[in-house]
C-alpha angles and dihedrals in degrees: 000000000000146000130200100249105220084187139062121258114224119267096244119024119246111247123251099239107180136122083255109031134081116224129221143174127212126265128206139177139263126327150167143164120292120284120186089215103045124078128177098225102189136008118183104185115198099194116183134147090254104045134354106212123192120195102182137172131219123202125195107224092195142065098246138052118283118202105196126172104248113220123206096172120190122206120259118263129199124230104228126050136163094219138050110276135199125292095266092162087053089059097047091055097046101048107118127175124196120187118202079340094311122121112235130189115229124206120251119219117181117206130193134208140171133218115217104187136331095271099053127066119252106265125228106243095161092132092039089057094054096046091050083059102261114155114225087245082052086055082041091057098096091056095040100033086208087150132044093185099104092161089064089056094052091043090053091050101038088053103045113095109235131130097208090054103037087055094051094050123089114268088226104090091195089053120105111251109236100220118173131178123205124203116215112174119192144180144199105257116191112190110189120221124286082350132115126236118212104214117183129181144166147179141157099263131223109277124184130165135139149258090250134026122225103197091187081057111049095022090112094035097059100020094251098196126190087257084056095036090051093044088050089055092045087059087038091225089130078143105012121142118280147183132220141191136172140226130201099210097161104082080078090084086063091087134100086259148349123310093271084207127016125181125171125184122192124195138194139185123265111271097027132115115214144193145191139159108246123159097215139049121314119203129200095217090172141358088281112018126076118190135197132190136197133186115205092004130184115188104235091174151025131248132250122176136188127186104202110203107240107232090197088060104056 
């Protein structure tokens, strides 16, 4: 069931950090920054537990070629956590990019930042990390997990002798060291002039929940309405077990206009309830698929989903 949101959602979802639970950030699409020339025509978003697909259009407003950086950015991931977290190696290895039916292969850049305390913004020490001999699968490490050995990490920063990154570490040398890496991968995208480009992409997205739901608790964050909360109670899964994912849809407003035609279709799983916070008017097109579609849209806010486990339909 859905509700009409009045606010804004955050732009990255805040992660689920708890002994049961299992903790995600939001995705998006393709972004750059603004150019006057260039307008994404058409976006039809296919958002499911399994795959988020995204079919655009571009459309050259102008009457030459235009060569832009395409930017598909991912969100930045620590690299220590208490709980289980989502299968961030499952979505590197799906991500796929085809450009007019053809596939392409994006570059993939990995960033690093760390976080020196709550109240400071994580700070950008890509080129620190390389120059204190970390190897760009070491800066991977937080999306692949390929090593456990987070001591090994701190030792290897505490002891490299560098000013930048002595003054961003914590000055409490027993403190844990809150590292991050971020993957942006990009592309050279060529529209030609007054001419669409048909951009396609796909991957499995980053899905979190929980093994019990807390209605008082999430109500605001996924637009739990009295339809949903009664049907919750109908299934009696009033804490049942859920999942949960995120969207930025917001980096759609970074276009030349508005989004001429917009379509999102959201899909569960048979037997689930879900939820999610959306202004304009949601449809039920089959038993587990809910579609919504925009002329002339602007994305004012992000998106965040849970799929809630029916108990009355096991």
């Amino acid at each position: 069931m859905m509700k009409k949101l009045l606010g804004a959602l955050p732009l990255i979802s805040a992660s689920i950090m708890a002994n049961d639970s299992t903790g995600y950030v939001a995705t998006g699409g393709v972004q750059y920054l603004k150019n006057k020339d260039i307008q994404m025509f058409s976006e039809d978003l296919f958002i499911s537990k399994k795959i988020i697909k995204v079919d655009y259009q571009f459309k050259n407003l102008s009457a030459k070629d235009v060569t832009e950086t395409v930017l598909f950015p991912l969100p930045k991931i620590e690299n220590f956590f208490e709980s289980d977290f989502a299968d961030t190696e499952r979505l590197l290895k799906s991500f796929k990019v085809q450009i007019d039916g053809k596939s392409i292969q994006p570059e993939m850049h990995v960033r690093t930042f760390i976080l020196k305390d709550d109240k400071s913004a994580p700070v950008d020490l890509t080129d620190v990390f390389k120059q204190c001999g970390f190897s760009e699968k070491e800066m991977l490490n937080p999306w692949n997990r390929q090593n456990y050995e987070y001591e090994a990490f701190e030792t290897k920063l505490r002891g490299c002798n560098n000013v930048a990154l002595q003054k961003a570490l914590p000055k409490d040398k027993e403190e844990v060291i809150t590292w991050s890496s971020q993957v942006i991968y990009s592309w050279k995208q060529t529209f030609k002039a007054n001419a669409l480009t048909h951009v396609q992409h796909q991957y499995a997205p980053l899905v979190g929940g929980s093994v019990a739901l807390y209605p008082e608790e999430d109500t605001k964050a996924y637009c739990m309405d009295r339809n949903f909360k009664a049907g919750l109670k109908k299934a009696k899964s009033q804490q049942a077990p859920y999942q949960a994912l995120g969207y930025i849809l917001k980096t759609g407003a970074n276009w030349a206009k508005p989004i001429q035609d917009f379509k999102l279709t959201i899909e569960r799983d048979a037997g689930e309830l879900v939820s999610f916070c959306w202004a304009g008017k949601v449809k039920k097109i089959s038993p587990t698929r809910f579609q919504m579609s925009e002329k002339n849209f602007v994305p004012q806010q992000d998106l965040d989903i849970i799929f809630v486990h029916a108990k009355a339909h096991e």
